[in-house]
C-alpha positions as CSV (number, residue, x, y, z in Angstrom):
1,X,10.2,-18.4,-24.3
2,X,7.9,-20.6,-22.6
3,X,4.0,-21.2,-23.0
4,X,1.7,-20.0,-19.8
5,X,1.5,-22.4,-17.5
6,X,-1.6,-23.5,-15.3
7,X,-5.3,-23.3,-15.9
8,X,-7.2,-20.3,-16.6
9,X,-5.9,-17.4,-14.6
10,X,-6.7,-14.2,-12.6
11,X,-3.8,-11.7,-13.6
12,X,-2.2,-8.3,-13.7
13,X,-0.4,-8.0,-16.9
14,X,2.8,-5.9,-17.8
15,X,2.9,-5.1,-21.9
16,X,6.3,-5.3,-24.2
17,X,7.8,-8.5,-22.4
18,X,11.3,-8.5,-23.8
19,X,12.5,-12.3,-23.4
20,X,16.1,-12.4,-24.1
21,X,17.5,-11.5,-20.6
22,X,15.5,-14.7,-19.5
23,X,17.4,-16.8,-22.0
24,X,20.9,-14.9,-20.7
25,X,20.0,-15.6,-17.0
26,X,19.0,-19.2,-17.7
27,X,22.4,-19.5,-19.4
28,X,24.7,-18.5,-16.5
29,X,22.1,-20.0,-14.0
30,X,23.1,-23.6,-16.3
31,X,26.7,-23.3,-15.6
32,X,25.6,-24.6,-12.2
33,X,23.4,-27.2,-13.1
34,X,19.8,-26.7,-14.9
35,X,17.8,-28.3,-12.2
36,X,14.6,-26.2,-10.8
37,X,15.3,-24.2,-7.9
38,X,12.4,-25.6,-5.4
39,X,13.2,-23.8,-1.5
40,X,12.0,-26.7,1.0
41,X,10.4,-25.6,3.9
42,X,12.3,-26.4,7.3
43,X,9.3,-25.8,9.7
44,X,6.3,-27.8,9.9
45,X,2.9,-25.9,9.9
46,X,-0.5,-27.0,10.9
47,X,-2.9,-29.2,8.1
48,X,-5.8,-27.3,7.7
49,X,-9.7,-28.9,5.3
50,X,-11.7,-27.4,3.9
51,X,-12.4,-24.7,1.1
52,X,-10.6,-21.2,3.0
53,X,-12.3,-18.3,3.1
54,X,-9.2,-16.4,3.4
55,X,-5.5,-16.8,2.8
56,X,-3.8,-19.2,4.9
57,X,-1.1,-17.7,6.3
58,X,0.1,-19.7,9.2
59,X,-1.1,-23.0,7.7
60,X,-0.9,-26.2,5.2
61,X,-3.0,-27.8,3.1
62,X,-4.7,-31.2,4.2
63,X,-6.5,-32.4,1.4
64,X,-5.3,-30.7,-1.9
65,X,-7.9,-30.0,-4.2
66,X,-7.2,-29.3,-7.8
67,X,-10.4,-27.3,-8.0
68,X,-10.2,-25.3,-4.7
69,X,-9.4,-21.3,-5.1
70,X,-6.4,-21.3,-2.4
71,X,-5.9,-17.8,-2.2
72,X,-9.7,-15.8,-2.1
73,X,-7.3,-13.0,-0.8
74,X,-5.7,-11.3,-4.2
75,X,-3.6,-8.2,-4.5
76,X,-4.6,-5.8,-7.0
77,X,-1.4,-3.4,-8.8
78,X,-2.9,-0.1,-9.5
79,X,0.7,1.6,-8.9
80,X,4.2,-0.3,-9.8
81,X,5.0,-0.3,-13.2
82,X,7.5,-3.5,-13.3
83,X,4.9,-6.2,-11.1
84,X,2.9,-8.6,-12.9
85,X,1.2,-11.3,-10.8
86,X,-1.0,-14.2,-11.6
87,X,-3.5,-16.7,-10.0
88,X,-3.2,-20.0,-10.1
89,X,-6.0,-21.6,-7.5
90,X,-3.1,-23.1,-5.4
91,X,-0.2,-21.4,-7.0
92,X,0.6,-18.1,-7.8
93,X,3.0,-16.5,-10.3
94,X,5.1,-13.3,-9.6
95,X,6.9,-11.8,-12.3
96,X,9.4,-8.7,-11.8
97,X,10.3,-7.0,-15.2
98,X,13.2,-3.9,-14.5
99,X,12.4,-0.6,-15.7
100,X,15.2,0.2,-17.8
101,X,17.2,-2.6,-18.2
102,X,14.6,-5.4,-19.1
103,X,15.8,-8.3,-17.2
104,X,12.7,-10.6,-15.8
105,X,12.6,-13.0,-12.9
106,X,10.0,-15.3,-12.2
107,X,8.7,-16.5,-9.3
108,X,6.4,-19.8,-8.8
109,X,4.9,-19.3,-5.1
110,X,3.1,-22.7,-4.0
111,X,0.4,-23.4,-1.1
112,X,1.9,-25.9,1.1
113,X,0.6,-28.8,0.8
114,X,-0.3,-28.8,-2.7
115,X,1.1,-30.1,-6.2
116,X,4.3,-28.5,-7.3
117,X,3.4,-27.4,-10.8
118,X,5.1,-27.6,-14.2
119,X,7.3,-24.5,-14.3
120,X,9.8,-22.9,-16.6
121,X,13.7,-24.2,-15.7
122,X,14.5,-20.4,-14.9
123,X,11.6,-20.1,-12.5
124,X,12.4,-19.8,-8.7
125,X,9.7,-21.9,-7.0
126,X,9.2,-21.3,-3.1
127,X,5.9,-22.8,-0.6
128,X,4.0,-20.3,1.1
129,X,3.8,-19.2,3.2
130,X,7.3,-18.6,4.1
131,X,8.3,-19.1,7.7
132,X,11.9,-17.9,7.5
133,X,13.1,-15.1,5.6
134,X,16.2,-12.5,5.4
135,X,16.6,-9.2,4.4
136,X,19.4,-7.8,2.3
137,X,18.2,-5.0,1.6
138,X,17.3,-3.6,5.1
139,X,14.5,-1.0,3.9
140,X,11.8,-3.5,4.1
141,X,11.9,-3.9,8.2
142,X,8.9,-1.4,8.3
143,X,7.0,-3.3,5.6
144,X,8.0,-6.7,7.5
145,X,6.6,-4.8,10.6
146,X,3.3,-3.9,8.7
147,X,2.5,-6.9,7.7
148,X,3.6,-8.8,11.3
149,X,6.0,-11.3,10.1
150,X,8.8,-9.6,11.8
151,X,9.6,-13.0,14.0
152,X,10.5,-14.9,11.3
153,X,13.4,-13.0,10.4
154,X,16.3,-14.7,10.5
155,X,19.1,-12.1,8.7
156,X,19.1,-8.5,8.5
157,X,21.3,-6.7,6.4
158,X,23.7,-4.4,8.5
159,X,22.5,-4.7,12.1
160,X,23.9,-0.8,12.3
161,X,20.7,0.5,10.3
162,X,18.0,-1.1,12.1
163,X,15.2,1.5,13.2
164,X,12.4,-0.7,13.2
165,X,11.2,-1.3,17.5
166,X,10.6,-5.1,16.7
167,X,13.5,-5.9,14.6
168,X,15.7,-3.7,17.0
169,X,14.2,-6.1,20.2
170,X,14.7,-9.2,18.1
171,X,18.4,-7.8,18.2
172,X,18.6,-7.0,21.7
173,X,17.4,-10.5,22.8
174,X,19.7,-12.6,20.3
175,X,16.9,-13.9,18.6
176,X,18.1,-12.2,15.2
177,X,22.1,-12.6,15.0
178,X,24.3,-9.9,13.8
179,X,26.1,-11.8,11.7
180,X,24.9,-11.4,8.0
181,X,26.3,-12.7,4.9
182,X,25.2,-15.4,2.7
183,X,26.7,-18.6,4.4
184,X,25.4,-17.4,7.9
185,X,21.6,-16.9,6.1
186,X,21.9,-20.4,4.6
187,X,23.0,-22.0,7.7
188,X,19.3,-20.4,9.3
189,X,17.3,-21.9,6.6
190,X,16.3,-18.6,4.8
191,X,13.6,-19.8,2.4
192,X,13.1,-16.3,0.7
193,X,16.2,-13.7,0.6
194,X,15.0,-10.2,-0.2
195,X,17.9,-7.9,-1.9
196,X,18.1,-4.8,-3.2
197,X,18.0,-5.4,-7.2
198,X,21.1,-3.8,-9.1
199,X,22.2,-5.7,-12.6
200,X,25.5,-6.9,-11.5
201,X,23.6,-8.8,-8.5
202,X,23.3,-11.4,-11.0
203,X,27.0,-13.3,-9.3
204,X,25.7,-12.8,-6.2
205,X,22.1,-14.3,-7.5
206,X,24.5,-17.5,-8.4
207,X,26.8,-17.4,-5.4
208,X,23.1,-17.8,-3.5
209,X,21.7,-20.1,-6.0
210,X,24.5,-22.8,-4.6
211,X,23.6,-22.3,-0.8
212,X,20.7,-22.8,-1.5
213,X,19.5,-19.5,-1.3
214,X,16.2,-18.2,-2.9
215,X,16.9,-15.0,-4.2
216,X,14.3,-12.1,-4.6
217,X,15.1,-9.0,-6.2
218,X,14.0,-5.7,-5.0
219,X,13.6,-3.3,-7.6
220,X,11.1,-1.0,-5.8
221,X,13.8,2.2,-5.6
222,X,13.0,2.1,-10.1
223,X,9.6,2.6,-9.5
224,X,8.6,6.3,-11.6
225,X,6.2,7.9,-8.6
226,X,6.1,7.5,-4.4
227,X,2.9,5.2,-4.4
228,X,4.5,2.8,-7.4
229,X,7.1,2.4,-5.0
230,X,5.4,1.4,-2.0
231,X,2.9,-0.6,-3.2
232,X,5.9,-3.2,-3.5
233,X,4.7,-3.6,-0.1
234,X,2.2,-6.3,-1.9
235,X,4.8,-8.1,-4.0
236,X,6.8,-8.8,-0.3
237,X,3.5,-9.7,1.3
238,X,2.7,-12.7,-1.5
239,X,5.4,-14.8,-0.1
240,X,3.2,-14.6,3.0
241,X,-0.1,-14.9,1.5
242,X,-0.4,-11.6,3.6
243,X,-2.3,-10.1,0.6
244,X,-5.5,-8.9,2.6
245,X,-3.7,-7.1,5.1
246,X,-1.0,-5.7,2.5
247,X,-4.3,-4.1,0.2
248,X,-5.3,-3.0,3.6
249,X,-2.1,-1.2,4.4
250,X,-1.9,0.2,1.3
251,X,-5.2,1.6,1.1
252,X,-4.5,3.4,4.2
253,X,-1.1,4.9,2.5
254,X,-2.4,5.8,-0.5
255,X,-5.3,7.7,0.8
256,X,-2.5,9.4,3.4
257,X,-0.4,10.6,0.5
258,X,-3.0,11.7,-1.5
259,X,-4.8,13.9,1.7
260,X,-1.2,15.1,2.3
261,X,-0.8,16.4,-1.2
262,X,-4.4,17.9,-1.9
263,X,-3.7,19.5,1.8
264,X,-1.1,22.0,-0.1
265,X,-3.5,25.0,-1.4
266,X,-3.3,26.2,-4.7
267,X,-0.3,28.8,-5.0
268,X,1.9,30.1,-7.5
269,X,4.9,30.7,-5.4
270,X,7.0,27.4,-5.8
271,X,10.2,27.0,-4.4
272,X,12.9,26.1,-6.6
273,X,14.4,23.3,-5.5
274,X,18.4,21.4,-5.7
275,X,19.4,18.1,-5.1
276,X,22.4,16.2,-5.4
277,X,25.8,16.4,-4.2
278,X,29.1,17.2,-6.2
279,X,31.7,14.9,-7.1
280,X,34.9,14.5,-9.0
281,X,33.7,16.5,-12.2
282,X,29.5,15.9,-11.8
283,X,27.0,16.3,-9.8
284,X,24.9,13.5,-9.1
285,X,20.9,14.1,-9.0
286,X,17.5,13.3,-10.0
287,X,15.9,12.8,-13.6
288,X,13.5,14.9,-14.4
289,X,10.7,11.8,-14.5
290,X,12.4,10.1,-11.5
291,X,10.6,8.8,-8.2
292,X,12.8,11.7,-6.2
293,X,11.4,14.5,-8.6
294,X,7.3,13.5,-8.4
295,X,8.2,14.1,-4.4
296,X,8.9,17.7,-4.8
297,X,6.7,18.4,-7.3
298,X,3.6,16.9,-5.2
299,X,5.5,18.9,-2.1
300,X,5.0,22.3,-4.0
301,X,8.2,22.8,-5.3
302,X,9.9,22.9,-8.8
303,X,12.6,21.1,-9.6
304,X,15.6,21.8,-11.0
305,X,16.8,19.6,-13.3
306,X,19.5,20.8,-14.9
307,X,18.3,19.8,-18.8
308,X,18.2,15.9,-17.1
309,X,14.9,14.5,-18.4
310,X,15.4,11.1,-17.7
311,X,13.7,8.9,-15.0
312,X,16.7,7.8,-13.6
313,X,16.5,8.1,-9.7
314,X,20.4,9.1,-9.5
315,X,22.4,10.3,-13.0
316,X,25.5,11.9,-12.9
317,X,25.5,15.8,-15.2
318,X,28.3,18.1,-16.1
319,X,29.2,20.3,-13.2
320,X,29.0,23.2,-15.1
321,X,25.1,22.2,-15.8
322,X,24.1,21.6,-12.3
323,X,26.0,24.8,-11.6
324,X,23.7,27.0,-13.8
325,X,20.3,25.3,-12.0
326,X,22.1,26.3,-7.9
327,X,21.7,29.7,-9.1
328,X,18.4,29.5,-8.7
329,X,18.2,26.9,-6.0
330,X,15.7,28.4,-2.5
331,X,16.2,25.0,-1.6
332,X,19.1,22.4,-1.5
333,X,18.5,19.4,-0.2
334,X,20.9,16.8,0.1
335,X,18.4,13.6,0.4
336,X,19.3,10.3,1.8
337,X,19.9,8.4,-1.5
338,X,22.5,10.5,-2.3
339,X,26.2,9.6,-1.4
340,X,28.3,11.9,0.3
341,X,31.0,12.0,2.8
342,X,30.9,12.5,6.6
343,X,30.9,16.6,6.6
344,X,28.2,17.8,4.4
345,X,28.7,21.0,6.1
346,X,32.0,21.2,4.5
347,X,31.0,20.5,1.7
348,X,28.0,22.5,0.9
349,X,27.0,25.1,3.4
350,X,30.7,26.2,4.6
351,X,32.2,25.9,1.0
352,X,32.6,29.5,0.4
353,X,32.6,28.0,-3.7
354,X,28.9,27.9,-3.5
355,X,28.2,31.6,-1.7
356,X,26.4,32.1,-4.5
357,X,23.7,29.4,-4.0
358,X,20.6,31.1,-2.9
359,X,19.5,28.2,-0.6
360,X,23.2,28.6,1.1
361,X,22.6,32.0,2.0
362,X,19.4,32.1,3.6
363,X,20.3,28.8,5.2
364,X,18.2,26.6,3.6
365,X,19.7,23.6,3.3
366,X,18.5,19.9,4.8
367,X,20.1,16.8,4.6
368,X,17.5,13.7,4.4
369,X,19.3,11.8,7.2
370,X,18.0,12.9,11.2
371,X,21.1,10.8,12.6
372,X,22.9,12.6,10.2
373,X,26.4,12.1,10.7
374,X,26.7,10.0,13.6
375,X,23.0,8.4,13.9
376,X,20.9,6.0,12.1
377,X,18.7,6.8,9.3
378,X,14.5,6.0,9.7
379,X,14.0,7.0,6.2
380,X,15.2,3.5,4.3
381,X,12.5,1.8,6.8
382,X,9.9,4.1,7.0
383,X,10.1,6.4,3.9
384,X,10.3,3.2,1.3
385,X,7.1,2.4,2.2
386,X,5.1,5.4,4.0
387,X,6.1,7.8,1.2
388,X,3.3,10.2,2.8
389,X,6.1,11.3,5.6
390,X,8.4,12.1,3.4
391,X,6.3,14.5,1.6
392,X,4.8,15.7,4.9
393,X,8.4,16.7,5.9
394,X,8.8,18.3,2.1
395,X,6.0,20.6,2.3
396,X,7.2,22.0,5.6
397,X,10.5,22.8,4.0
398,X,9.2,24.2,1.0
399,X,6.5,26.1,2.3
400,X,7.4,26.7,5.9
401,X,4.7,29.7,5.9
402,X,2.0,27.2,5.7
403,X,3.5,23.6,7.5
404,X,6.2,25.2,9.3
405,X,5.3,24.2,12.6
406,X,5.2,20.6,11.7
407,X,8.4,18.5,13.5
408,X,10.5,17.2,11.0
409,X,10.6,13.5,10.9
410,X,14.0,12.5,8.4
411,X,14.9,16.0,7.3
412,X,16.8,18.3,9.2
413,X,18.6,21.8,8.7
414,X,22.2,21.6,8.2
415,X,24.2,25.0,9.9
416,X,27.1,27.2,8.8
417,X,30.2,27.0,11.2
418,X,28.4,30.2,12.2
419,X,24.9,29.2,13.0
420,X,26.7,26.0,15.0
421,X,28.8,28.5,17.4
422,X,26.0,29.8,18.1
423,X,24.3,27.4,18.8
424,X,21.2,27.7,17.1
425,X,19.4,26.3,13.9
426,X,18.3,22.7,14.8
427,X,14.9,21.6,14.6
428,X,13.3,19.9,17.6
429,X,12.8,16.4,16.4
């Protein structure tokens, strides 16, 4: 659509660009005037010389240099599949291209205190690093934390689903309001909105496009494996120029997974495993290539799939499909990107319907959600980007012979009206 922009370049390409959803976004993005979207900075940083050594992350530039590297800190994608970034010397460009559905958005990131550059008209251009930013989507509070930009957070989502300690002080003390919609973030000066990426976000995209609002789609929940998906910890942390301390990080929970995986010893007994919930006439789980499916499988587990080999994250199969794989099922577990109503009990364990589910009678069944139904949920901050827990708290579950002493950190049991009079069942967490 457009020829590269920039000198000579320092990239991580994606292959099989499909262009046409550019040309559709740049349509509907005209109907509200064609001009470049350029977020202005409200807060004034320091003007720092010289040729850095590292990313400035708290500063400006004082004497722009054509020549001059900006950014000697890079990030390197070995993981996500829909990522492509390129260097610039004092710009960078980050592309997201969604698995599936093919729509692209660009993003021109510029050193402050440098030269805006030539960009294409669809292109959202913001400075870096950014001093005020909002969260849509709440799950990146822990990856916030992480990378210790937590105080310039000026909207989170719902206030309700906060985990994180520093986002739940900022809370506490009124520095982070509970009010959240897009008016309220505009009136704060948000100069980079992170949401949770869906296709029909693209009227909300527009509604935020005339506040003022720079728009970032989050599309890490597409990702095809746990790793792809947290290594969108580095996309977040360009906006920053927090890329040495997000390679850092990542480093440290890639090598966690991977020592939590190989820590399973070889065995042939593998649980077989259900997901999902019922509904209406489906039942709603995991494809057979999907993000949710690579986590049991690396847990030591086999997944049922019900003849679903797509890489959707949630599809929707015939009952009577799913129904056929829950005779099987020594495991049902009922994760937290599932939707379901407020008694799962009810639902699942209790529903004399599915007496014959194996997991049901031998009481194994866990719902993904440790506040479950009352209490918040840790996994959408902590899981999204610390896959290694969540797998941790999988191979306890599946193989309780070898990790079943290990506390449970997002999982828990769910109990028959039986086990509850009782009084007995719960894991200490």
């Amino acid at each position: 659509m457009t020829e590269p922009i920039g000198p000579p370049r320092s990239d991580v390409r994606l292959a099989g660009h499909r262009r046409c959803p550019l040309l559709v976004l740049a349509l509907v993005v005209c109907l509200f005037g064609c001009e470049r979207q350029i977020g202005t900075p409200l807060d004034e940083l320091p003007a720092v010389g010289g040729i850095p050594t590292r990313n400035l992350e708290s500063a400006a530039v004082a004497d722009f240099d054509p020549s001059v590297d900006y950014f000697p800190d890079k990030i390197n994608i070995r993981h996500a599949s829909q990522i492509e970034v390129e260097y610039h010397r004092h710009y960078k460009v980050a592309r997201i291209e969604t698995r599936g559905m093919g729509e692209e958005f660009e993003f021109v990131l510029v050193q402050r205190g440098t030269a805006i550059p030539e960009t294409r008209r669809d292109a959202l251009v913001i400075q870096v690093p950014v001093t005020r930013f909002s969260l849509g989507t709440f799950r990146y509070g822990r990856a916030a934390e992480l990378l210790g930009v937590v105080d310039h957070l000026v909207g989170f989502g719902n206030h309700a689903h906060a985990t994180v300690p520093a986002i739940l002080k900022l809370f506490e003390t009124g520095k982070l309001k509970k009010n959240f919609n897009l008016e309220a973030i505009a009136e704060r000066g948000t100069e980079a909105h992170f949401e949770w990426y869906f296709p029909a976000a693209l009227n909300r995209s527009r509604t935020g496009r005339r506040l003022g609002i720079p728009g970032i789609p989050m599309a890490e929940h597409q990702e095809p494996t746990p790793l792809a998906r947290a290594e969108w910890l580095k996309f977040f942390a360009l906006f920053f120029n927090k890329e040495r301390a997000a390679e850092e990080a990542f480093d440290r929970i890639e090598e966690a997974y991977e020592q939590a995986r190989l820590a399973l010893p070889p065995t042939d007994s593998k649980p077989k495993v259900l997901v999902g919930v019922p509904w209406s006439e489906g039942w709603s789980l995991h494809g057979t290539n999907s993000l949710g499916a690579r986590l049991i499988e690396d847990a030591g587990g086999h997944y049922l799939d019900a003849g679903n080999r797509s890489g959707e994250a949630n599809v929707t199969v015939p009952f009577e499909a799913a129904l056929a794989s829950a005779r099987e099922a020594d495991v049902w577990l009922l994760g937290p990107d599932f939707s379901f109503g407020n008694r799962l009990e009810e639902q699942t364990i209790d529903d004399p319907r599915f007496g014959f589910v194996p997991a049901v009678s031998s009481e194994r069944v866990f719902v993904g959600h440790v506040g479950y139904p009352d209490g918040v949920n840790p996994w959408w901050d902590y899981a999204l980007v610390e896959p290694h827990l969540e797998l941790l708290d999988l191979m306890a579950i599946l193989h309780p012979e070898i990790h079943g002493n290990r506390r449970l950190r997002f999982y828990r049991p769910l109990e028959s009206g039986t086990r509850r009079g009782r009084g007995e069942g719960r894991i200490d967490l």
